[in-house]
N, C-alpha and C positions, 0 to 999 in steps of 0.2 A: 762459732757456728751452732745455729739451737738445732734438736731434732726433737723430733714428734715419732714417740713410736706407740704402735697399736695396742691395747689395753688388752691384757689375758685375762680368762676368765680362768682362774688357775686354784686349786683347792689349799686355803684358805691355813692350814697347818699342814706339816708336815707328818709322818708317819713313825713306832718303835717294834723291837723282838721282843721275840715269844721269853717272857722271865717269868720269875716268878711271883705273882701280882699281890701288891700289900693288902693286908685286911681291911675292908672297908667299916669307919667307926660304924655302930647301929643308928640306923635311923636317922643315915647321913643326908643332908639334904643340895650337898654344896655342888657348884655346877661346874660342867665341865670347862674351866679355863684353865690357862697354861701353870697356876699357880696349883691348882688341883692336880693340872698331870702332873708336874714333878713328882707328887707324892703315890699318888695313882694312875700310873702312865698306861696299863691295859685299860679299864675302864675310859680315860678320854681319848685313846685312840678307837673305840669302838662310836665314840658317841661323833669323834669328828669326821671320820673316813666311813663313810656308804658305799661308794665307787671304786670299786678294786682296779688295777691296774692291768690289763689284759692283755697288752703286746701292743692293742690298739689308741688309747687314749692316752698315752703320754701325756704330763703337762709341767709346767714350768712349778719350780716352787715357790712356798709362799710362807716368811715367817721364819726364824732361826736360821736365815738364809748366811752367816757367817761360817755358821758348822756344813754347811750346802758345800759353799765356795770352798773352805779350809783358812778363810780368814780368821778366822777364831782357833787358832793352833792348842794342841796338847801344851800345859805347862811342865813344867822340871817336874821329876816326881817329887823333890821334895819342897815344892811348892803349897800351900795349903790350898789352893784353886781347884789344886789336879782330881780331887775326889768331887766337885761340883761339875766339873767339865766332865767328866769321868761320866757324871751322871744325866748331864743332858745330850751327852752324846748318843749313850742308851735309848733317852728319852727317842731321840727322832730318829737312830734305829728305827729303833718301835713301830713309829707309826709310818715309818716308810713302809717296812716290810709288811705290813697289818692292812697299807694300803695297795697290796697288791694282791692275784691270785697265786693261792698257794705254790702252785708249781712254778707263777717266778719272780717271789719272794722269795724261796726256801733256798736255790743258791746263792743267794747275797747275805742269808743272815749271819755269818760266822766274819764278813768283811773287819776289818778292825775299826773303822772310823766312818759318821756320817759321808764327808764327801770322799770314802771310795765306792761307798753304795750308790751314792747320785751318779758320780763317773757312768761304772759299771751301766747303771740303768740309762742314761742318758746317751750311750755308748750305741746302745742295744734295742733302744725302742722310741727315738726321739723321731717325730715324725714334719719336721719341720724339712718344708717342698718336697715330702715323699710324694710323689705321682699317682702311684697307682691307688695311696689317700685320698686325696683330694679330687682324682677321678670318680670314687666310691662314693664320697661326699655330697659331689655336686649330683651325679645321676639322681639320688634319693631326694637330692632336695627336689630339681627337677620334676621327679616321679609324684612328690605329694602332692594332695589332695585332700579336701575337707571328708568329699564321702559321706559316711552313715557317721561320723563323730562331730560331737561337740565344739564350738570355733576354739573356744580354750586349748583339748587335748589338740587340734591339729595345730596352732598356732603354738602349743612347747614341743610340737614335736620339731618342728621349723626352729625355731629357738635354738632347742640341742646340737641339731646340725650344725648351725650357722655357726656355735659356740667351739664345735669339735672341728670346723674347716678354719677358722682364725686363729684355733693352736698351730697347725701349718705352714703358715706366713710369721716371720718377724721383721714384718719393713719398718724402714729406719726411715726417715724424712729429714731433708734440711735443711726444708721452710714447712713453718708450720701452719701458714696458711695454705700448702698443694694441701698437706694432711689434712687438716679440716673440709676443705673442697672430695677430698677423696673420699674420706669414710661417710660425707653428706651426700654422694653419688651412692656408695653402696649402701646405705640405708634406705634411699631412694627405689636401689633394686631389690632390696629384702622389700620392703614395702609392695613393689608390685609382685610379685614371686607370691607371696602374703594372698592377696586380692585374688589373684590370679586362679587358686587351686580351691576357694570361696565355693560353696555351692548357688545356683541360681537364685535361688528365693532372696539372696542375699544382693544381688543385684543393683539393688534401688540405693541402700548405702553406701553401694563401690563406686557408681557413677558421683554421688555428692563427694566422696573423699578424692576423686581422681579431678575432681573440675576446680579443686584450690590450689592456689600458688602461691607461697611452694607448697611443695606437699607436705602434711604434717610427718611428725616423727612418727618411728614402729608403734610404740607404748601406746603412743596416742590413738592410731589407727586401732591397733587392737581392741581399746575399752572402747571407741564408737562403735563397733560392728559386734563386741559382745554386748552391747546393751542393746543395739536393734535386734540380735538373737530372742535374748531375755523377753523384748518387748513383741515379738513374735509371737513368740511361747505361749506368755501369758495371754494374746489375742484370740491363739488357736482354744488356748484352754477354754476362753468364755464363751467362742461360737460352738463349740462343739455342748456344752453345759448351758446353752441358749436352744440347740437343736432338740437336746435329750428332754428339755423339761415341753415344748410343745406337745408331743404327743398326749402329755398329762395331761395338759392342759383344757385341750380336745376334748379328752376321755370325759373330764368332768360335766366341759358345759352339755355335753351328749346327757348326763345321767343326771344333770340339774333339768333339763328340758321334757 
């Protein structure tokens, strides 16, 4: 039996504790990837975690997902492994607790192994068909509006939502053509959801995007209706810089005459 399950938008490494952080060579230039953190595990957890962990955004992990699970077990100690494991366990410590807010990361740091931290947290703030979530969620989405913003800023603002309400759900499918049909229905809804909270001046492009069949994707809609922005813009700019130079113009043939 095949399933089809929903795609998280889930952050990308995971997180390490507060240690004591190795000296960076001078005038090091090297970037933050996983071979860097080993060596420098505070620095790439600052460069890869922005989004603190705040009770509310739970997400799934992503990446060293063996020390998550506990599939990747502690070796014997007299193992030669034990002090590499020893040490990427540290590692994503690290940036777990680094990805959260201090007050609750700071009871987890003393845990002894990555996956009692994830338990622990997973235990504690997993927000998968929490209700009174997903009621939050939707009201806001609901509530937006283009307003006095930019279609870009309200269209991530839409985005974000949509991204923090499908942490939420984890359906499972057991044809993966309903899944296809199903997430092509709800993009269909983000799409008018999208359109909907549009200001008027915008109008003229929501009717062309709503009279094809099918209707195109999010992405797609987005960059047509920011480029009729754009091209707004730029129109308003020239009538307004076509108004301003008449009176000049006036002035002149007045004082040529």
């Amino acid at each position: 039996m095949t399933g089809a399950q929903r795609n998280s938008t889930a952050a990308s490494g995971a997180p390490e504790i507060a240690r004591p952080s190795p000296t960076v060579p001078p005038n090091s230039t090297a970037p933050p990837s996983f071979a860097f953190a080993d060596n420098y595990p505070q620095i790439s957890a600052s460069f890869l975690v922005t989004t603190k962990l705040n009770g509310h955004n739970y997400l799934d992990g992503r990446g060293k997902i063996g020390h998550l699970t506990g599939e990747t077990t502690k070796p014997a100690a007299d193992d030669p492994n034990v002090k590499r494991w020893q040490s990427k366990n540290s590692l994503i410590i690290g940036w777990l607790i680094n990805s959260m807010e201090p007050t609750i990361g700071k009871p987890h740091l003393f845990l002894p192994t990555t996956k009692d931290v994830w338990e622990a947290v997973w235990d504690l703030y997993l927000d998968l068909e929490n209700s009174s979530q997903i009621f939050d969620l939707k009201t806001r989405l609901w509530k937006s509006k283009q307003n006095d913003r930019d279609v870009t800023t309200y269209y991530n603002e839409l985005v974000t939502l949509w991204q923090e309400l499908d942490q939420c759900y984890d359906d499972v499918w057991e044809n993966p053509n309903e899944a296809a049909r199903h997430m092509k229905r709800e993009e269909n809804d983000r799409v008018y959801m999208f359109l909907g909270g549009l200001n008027r001046n915008l109008d003229e492009v929501m009717g062309r995007i709503l009279g094809r069949k099918p209707l195109p994707p999010m992405r797609e809609v987005f960059s047509e209706v920011r480029c009729e922005e754009s091209r707004r813009k730029i129109m308003l700019h020239k009538t307004v810089s076509d108004l301003n130079l008449e009176p000049n113009s006036s002035a002149l043939v007045s004082k040529c005459i």
